[in-house]
N, C-alpha and C positions, 0 to 999 in steps of 0.2 A: 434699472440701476440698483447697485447693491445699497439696502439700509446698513448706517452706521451707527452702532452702540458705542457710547461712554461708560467704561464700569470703575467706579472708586475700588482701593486696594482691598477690602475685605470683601468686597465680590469677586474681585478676581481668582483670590485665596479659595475660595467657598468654590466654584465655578472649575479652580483646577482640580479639586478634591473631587470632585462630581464626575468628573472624566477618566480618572485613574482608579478611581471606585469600579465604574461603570464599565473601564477596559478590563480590569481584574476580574470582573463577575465574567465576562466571554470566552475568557481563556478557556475554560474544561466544559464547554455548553455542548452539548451532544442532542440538540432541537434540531426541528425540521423546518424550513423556510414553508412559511403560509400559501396557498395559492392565489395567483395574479387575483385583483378584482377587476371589474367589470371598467373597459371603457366607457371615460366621459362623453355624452351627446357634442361633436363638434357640428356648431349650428344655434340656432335662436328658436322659440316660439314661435309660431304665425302671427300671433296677437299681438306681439312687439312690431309690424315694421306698418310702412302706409303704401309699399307696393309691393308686387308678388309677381313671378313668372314660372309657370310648369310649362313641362316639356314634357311630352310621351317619348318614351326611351325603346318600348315596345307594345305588340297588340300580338294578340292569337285569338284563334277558335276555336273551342274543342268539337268532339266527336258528335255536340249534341246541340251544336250551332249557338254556342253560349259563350257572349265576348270578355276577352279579359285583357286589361290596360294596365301598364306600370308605366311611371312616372316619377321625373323629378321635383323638387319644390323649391323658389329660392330666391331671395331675395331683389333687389337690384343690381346686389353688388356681385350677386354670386352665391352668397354665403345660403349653406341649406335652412330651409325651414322646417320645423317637428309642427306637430299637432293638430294639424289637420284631420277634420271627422268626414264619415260618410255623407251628413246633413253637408257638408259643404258644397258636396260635387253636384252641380244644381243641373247642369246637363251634359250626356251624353247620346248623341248620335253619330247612327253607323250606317255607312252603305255604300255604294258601289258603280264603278262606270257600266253603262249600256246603251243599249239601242233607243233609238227614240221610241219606238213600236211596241217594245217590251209592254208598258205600262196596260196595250189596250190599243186596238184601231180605231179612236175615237177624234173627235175634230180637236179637241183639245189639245194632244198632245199630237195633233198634226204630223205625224210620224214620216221620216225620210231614214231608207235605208245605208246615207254615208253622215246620219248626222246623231254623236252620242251625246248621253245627257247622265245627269246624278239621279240615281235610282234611291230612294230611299229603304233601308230596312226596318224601319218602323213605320209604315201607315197607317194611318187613322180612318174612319170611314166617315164621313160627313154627309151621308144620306141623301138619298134621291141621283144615287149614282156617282157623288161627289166624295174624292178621296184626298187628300194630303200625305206629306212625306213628316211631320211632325208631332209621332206620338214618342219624343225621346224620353230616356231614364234619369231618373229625376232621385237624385241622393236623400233630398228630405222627406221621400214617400215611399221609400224602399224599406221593406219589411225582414232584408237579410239581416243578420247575426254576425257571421263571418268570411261576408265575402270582400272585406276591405282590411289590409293593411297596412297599420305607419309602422315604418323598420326602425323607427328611430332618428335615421340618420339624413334627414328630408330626401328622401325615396319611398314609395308606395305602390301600392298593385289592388286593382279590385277588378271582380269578375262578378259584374253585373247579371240581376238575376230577371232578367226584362232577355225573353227568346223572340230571333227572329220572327218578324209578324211584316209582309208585304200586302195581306191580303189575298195572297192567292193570284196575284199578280206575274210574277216571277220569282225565280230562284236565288237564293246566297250560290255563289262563285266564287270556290277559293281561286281560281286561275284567273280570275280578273282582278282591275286595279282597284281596292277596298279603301275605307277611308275610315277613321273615326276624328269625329271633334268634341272636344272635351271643355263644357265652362266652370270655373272654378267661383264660386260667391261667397264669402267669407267677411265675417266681422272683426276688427284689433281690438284692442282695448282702449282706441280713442274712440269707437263708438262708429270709426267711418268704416265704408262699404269699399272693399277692396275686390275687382273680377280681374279676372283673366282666362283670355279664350286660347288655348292651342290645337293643334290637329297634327296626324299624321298619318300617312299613305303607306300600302305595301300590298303587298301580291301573297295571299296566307299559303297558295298551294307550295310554293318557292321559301315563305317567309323573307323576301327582297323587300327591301324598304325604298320606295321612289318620290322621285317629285310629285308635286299637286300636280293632278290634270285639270283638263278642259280649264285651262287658264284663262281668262276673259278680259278683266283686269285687276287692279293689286288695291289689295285695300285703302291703298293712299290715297287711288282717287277718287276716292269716297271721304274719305276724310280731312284733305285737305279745306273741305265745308263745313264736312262734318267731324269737326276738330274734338279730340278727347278731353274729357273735363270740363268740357263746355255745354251750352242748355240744348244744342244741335248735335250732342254728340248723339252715334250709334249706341244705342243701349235699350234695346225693346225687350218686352216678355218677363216685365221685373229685372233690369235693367242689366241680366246677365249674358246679352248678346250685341259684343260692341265692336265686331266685326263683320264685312261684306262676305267674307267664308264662310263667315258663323251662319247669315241668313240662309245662305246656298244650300246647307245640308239639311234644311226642312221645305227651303221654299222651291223645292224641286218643278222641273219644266211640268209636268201633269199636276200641280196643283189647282184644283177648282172647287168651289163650293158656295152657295146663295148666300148673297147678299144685300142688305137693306141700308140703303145711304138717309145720313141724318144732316141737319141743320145745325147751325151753331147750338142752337134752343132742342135738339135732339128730334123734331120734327119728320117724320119719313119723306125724304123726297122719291117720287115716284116709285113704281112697282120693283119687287125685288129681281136681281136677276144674277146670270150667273160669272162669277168672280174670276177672272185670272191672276189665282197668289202664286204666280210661282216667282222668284226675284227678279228677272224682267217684263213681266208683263206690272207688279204691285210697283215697281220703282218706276217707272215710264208712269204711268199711270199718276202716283203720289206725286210727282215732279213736272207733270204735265197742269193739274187742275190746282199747282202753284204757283207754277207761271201763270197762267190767267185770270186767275183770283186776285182781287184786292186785297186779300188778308195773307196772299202769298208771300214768301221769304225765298223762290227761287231765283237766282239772278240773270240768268241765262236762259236764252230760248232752248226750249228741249230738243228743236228740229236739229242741234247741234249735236250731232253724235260724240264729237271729239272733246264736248265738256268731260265726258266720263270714262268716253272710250280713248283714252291716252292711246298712242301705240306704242308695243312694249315689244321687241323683238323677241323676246326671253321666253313670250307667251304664245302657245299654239294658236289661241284663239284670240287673238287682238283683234284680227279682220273679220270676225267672224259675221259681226252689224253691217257688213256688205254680200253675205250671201247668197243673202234671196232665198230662203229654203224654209223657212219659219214664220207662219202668218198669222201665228198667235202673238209675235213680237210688232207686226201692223197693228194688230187690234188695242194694244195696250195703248196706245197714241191714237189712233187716226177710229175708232168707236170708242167711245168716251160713254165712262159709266152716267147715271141720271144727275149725279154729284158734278162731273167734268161739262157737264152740259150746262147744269146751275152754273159753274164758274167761267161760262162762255167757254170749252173748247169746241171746235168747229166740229162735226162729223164727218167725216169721210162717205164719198159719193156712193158709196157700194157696203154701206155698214154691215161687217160682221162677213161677208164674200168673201173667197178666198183670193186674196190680195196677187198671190204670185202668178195668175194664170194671165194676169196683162203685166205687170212690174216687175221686170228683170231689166239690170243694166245691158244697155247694149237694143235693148227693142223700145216698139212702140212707147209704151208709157215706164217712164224711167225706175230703176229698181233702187234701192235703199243706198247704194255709194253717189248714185246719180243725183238723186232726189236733196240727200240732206250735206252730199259735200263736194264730188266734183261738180255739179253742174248746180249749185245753189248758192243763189246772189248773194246770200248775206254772208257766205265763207268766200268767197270770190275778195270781197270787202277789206281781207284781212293779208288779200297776198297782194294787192298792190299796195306805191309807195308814194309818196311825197318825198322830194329832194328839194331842198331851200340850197340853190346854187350861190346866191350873193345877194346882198343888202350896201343898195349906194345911199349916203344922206346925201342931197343936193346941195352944193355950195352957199347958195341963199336958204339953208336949209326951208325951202319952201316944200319940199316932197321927200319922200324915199321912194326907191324903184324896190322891188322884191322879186327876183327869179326863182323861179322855181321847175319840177320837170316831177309830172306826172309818170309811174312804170308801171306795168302787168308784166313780173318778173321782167327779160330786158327791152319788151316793148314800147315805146311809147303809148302815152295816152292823148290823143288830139282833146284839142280845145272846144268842140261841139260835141263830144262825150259824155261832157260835164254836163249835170243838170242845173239849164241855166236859168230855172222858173224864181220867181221871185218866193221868199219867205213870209209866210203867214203874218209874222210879228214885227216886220220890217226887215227890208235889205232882202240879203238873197240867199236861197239854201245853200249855195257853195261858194265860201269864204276863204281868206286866211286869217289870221289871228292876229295881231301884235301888240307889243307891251315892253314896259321896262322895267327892270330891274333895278334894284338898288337897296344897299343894306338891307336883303335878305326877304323883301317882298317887291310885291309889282306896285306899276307906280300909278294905274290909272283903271278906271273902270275896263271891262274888256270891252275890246275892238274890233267888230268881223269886218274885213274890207273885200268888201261882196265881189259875184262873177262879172261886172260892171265896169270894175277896174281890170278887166285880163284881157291880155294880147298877148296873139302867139307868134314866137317868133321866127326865123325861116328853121333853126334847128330842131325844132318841133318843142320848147321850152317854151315857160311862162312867164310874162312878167307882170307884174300889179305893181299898179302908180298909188301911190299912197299920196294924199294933199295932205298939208298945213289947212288949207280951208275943210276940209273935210272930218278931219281927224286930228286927233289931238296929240299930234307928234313933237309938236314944243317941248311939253313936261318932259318928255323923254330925252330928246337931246339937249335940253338946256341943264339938266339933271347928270348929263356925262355915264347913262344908264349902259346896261347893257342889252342891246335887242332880243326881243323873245319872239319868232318865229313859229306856230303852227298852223295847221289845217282844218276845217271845216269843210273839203268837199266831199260830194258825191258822186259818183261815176256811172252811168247807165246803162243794164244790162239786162237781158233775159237768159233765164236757168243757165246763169254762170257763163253767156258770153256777152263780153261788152260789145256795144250797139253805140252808132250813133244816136243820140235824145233826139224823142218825140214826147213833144210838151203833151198833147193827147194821150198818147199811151200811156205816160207818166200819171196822171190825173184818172187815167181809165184801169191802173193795175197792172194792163199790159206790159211795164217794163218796170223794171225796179233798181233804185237808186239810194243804196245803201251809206252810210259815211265810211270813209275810206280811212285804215289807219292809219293814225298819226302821229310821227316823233317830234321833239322841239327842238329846234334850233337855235343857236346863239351867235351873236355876232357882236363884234365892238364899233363904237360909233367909225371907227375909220374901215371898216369892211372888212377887218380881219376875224376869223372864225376862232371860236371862243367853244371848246373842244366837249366841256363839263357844263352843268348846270351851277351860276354861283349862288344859288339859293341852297339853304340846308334842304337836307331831306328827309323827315319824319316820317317817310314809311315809304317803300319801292311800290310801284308798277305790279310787281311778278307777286307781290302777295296780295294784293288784289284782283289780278287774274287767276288766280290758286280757283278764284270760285267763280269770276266774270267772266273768265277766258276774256273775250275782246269785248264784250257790250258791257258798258255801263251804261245804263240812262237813256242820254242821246249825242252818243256819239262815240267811237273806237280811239282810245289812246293807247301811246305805249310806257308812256310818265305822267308820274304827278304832276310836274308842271304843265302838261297839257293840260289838266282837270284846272288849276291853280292860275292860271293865267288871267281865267274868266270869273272862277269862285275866291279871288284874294281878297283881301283885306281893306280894300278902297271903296267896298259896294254893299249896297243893302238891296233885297227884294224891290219890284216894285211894288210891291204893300205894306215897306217897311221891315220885315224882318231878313232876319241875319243868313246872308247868302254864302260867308265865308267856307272855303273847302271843309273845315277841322269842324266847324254845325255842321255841316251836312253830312260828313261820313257820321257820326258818330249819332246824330238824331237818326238816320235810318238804322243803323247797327243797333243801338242802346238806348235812346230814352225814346224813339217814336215807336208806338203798339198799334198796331191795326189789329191784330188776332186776339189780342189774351194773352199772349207768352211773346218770351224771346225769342230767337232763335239763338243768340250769342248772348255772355253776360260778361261782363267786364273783370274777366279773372285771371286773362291771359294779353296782357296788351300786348307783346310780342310776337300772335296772331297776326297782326297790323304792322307792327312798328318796329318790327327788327329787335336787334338784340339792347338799343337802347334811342331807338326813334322817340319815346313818349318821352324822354327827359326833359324835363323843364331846365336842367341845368345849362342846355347849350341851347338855350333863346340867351340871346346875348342881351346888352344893356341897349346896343345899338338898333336891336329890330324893332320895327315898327308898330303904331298900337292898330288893331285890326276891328273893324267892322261890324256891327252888333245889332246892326237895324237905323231908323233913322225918323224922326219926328220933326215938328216944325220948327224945331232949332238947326236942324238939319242931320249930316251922318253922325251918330253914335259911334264911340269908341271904346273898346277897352284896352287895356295894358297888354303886351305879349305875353308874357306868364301868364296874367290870368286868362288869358283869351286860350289857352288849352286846359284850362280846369271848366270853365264856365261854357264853354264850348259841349260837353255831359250834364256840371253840375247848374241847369237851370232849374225855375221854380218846375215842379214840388223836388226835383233830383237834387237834395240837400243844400239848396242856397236858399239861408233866410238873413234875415237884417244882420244878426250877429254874425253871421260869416262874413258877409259882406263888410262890416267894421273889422272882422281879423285882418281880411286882404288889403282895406285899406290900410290898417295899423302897419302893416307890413310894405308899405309902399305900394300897390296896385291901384289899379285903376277901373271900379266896375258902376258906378251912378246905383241905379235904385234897381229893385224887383219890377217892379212895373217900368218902368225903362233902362228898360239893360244896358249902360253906359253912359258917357258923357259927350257934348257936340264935340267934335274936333276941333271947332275956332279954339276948344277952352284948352286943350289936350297940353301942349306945347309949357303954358304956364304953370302946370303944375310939377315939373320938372322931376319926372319921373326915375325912381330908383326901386326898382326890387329887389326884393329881397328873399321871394318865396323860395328857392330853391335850397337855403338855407336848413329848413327843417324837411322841407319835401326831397327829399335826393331819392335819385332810383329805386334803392332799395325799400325807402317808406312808400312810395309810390306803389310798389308790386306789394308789397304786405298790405296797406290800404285796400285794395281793389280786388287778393285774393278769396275774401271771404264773401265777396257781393252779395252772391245770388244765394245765400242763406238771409239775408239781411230784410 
């Protein structure tokens, strides 16, 4: 917008005399126009932003096998970045698709003539025969002068002064597909550490620039765990490799080299021996002896190929974890280093054997699609269904009938299928669920109405008699609820076919009887089907499968309200403490520590809870107060607002007496440190209004939470 001057009359005077001066002086000027200056830098410092993206634009080789990268720099937005130094480019590695064999006829790199792998051009030798693909060039240890350039204009080029070195291994190929990945480490001037990894592919004898090969899978699903910015993210080797690419270009298929496993306490467990780093043998491995540890953060059984291996059609190599040709990818899981052994993983019968010479799909002893997915009970688990066909309440509301139809895809599933042993802790391992809803929680302790109650009926469907005597179906229908329908069974099968149950085999190993996934159901008291769930929903299903796939715990859901049915707001442990869903996710996610570290830290609630699942502002006034534990006055309660702050912030996670008098001041409802709430006889009288939402709204909520794990 143009600025406006005011000039009084003798300025104006002065100001035209300035101009007619100044035109009079040009008239007879016989000067020569000066030459252009230099354009201005369109673009910002590096130092100014808090994130950063390079792109390699090109690669070549010259004559003397000496690589050189140019590249863009630039903001989030787009905009270019200047200033970038040598010291920043923290690594570079290069190399190349080949043969499995290439490296060496060795067991290690178990060579197959139809099967390629990433060759590294920078080896390292790690003695006693033992070599790696990660000796990359490293910008803050490089002793050129001039082999980097800033143009100015956030573009740059540097030809690295680090020569091809295999080892004597094999050759650089410009006719093959070459690869360079490039990590960028850099400081702003707010002090924080900003990376970023790119790569890029081409054929130097052509100079063609191509896709990634040997695609396997995509870094998302790695990171859908292991989320960026978070205390799980990818960021090894001085934290400038924080992608599953990034690993690949060092931890090549022939990497090996001795190893000595330690204890919490740094202690040597057992003799050293020799390592497979290459990215599937150290990931299988690292994710194997976490699932079996106590101190582990893995969620999911490893025997589940499809936690990591997505199938990506986009990807050469998706199926590749079915083709039985690599038995260095056995050994990663099924011989377990002296550490995996500490952490209870099992050994495999034939440790260290070459796995494929009885393990192929299709023969005697089943090969790796057989083993861990078509023919494996606990993925069998996830393709059958449960269908809740109808919910009668009985006139004298003395019972409800519950139908329902077992499927393996459009199969039925017979009723002596089911495993119909009794349960450890009472009742019986295969249940349904039911419960009621109302103003936005459930209305009763949960209910499993065991295999005791089921009869099949001639259509090969199910029906469970639910009593009045039995179960406490009053509250519900006298309460005008809505019905909450799920599943607790188990289906009985051996290596992915379902079997009639044999209580023996069952007890003996011999067959195995998984929980079968389960959605929830809804119905209205007059058996009309009630389409959505009427409880809010503070975080979906599919972002907890991001990292569960199907197993949480004990048992396969496909909604929160399955988990919520049984963890609601009505119930305390039997030991007293606080069994509600929102404790429990969030004490095993963020305040319960087994290991020493987090895995996650509370800086990203959106992780969880959608793009505004955490908000306290939509717990209504109407929802109910939830669940806290329970002493000799009976169940403890706190306020719904605060029952999602108190729900993280227990003692020592920032609740002390003064906090507790702000939430009261504020209307809330939370009793003492040492007993976390109030009885519920008392709840009703204190005639509850909050108010917290007030000052806590979303966005102080995310600003609170995202500097945590500094704190």
């Amino acid at each position: 917008m143009m600025k406006k001057f005011n000039f009084n009359t003798t300025a104006k005077a002065v100001f035209s005399a300035g101009l007619i001066a100044f035109a009079l002086s040009g008239c007879g000027s016989d000067g020569t126009d000066g030459s252009d200056g230099e354009d201005g830098v369109v673009g910002k410092p590096v130092g100014s932003v808090s994130a950063l993206t390079s792109t390699i634009t090109t690669a070549s080789v010259d004559e003397n096998q000496f690589l050189t990268v140019d590249f863009k720099l630039a903001d989030a937005n787009g905009v270019a970045l200047t200033g970038l130094t040598l010291a920043d480019i923290a690594t570079i590695s290069f190399g190349r698709v080949g043969s499995a064999n290439e490296p060496g006829e060795d067991e290690i790199v178990n060579p197959s003539v139809d099967r390629q792998i990433w060759l590294s051009y920078f080896n390292k030798d790690k003695g006693d025969g033992y070599f790696t693909g990660s000796s990359y060039f490293d910008g803050s240890k490089s002793e050129c002068e001039d082999c980097f350039v800033d143009n100015k204009d956030g573009s740059y080029s540097i030809t690295i002064d680090k020569a091809i070195d295999t080892l004597d291994k094999y050759d650089y190929m410009a006719d093959a597909t070459n690869g360079v990945y490039m990590s960028i480490k850099t400081t702003n001037n707010e002090s924080q550490t900003l990376v970023n990894n790119s790569f890029f592919y081409w054929v130097p004898a052509t100079d063609v620039e191509v896709e990634k090969p040997l695609q396997i899978l995509a870094n998302s699903d790695c990171q859908t765990c292991h989320r960026a910015d978070q205390a799980g993210e990818l960021s090894m080797h001085g934290s400038k490799h924080n992608t599953e690419e990034a690993c690949s270009f060092c931890h090549t298929d022939y990497n090996s080299y001795s190893k000595q496993d330690t204890d919490s306490e740094g202690n040597a467990i057992g003799e050293a021996y020799e390592y497979d780093g290459s990215i599937k043998g150290m990931v299988h491995s690292i994710h194997t002896e976490a699932n079996f540890s106590d101190a582990g953060v893995y969620p999911q059984m490893t025997s589940n190929c499809l936690t990591c291996h997505n199938p990506n059609e986009e990807f050469n190599l998706t199926d590749s974890w079915k083709a039985d040709v690599d038995t260095t990818a056995c050994w990663s899981c099924h011989s377990p280093s002296p550490a995996a052994e500490a952490a209870g993983v099992p050994a495999s019968h034939q440790q260290g054997n070459n796995c494929l010479t009885c393990h192929k799909d299709g023969e005697r002893a089943r090969g790796a699609n057989e083993a861990h997915y078509a023919l494996n009970s606990n993925f069998l688990a996830t393709t059958l269904k449960v269908e809740f066909n109808s919910m009668t309440v009985a006139d004298d509301e003395s019972e409800i009938k519950v139908n329902f139809t077992v499927k393996n895809g459009e199969e039925l599933v017979a009723i002596n299928q089911i495993d119909p042993r009794p349960y450890q802790y009472g009742g019986f391992n295969s249940a349904i669920v039911i419960n009621g809803v109302l103003t936005d929680d459930f209305l009763v302790n949960y209910q499993k109405v065991g295999y005791d109650t089921f009869v099949e009926e001639a259509d090969g469907s199910i029906t469970s008699t639910v009593s009045a005597d039995s179960f406490d179906i009053a509250t519900l229908i006298d309460a005008g609820s809505t019905i909450v329908l799920s599943s607790q069974l188990h289906v009985c099968s051996h290596r992915g076919v379902i079997e009639y149950c044999n209580e023996e085999d069952l007890d003996a190993g011999d067959q195995s009887a998984p929980y079968v996934t389960s959605d929830t159901y809804y119905f209205n008291l007059d058996g009309t089907v009630v389409e959505e769930s009427p409880r809010m929903q503070h975080a979906e299903m599919a972002d907890c499968q991001q990292c569960h796939t199907t197993e949480i715990t004990h048992r396969y859901t496909n909604d929160i309200d399955g988990c919520a049915s049984c963890h609601n707001g009505t119930r305390a442990t039997s030991g007293g403490e606080s069994s509600n869903l929102a404790f429990k996710v969030h004490s095993k996610h963020y305040v319960y520590d087994s290991s020493g570290s987090l895995f996650f830290k509370k800086t990203e609630c959106q992780a969880c809870h959608g793009e505004d699942g955490f908000s306290i502002q939509n717990i209504t006034a109407e929802s109910t107060p939830v669940a806290f534990g329970k002493d000799d006055n009976g169940l403890l309660v706190v306020s719904p607002q605060t029952a999602a702050c108190v729900s993280c912030h227990v003692p020592p996670y920032g609740l002390s007496e003064s906090t507790i008098q702000h939430i009261e001041t504020n209307g809330g409802v939370v009793g003492t440190i040492d007993s976390l709430g109030v009885p519920e006889a008392d709840y009703d009288a204190l005639n509850v209004v909050e108010t917290c939402s007030t000052c806590h709204n979303d966005g102080q909520i995310l600003e609170a939470h995202s500097n945590w794990g500094g704190q």
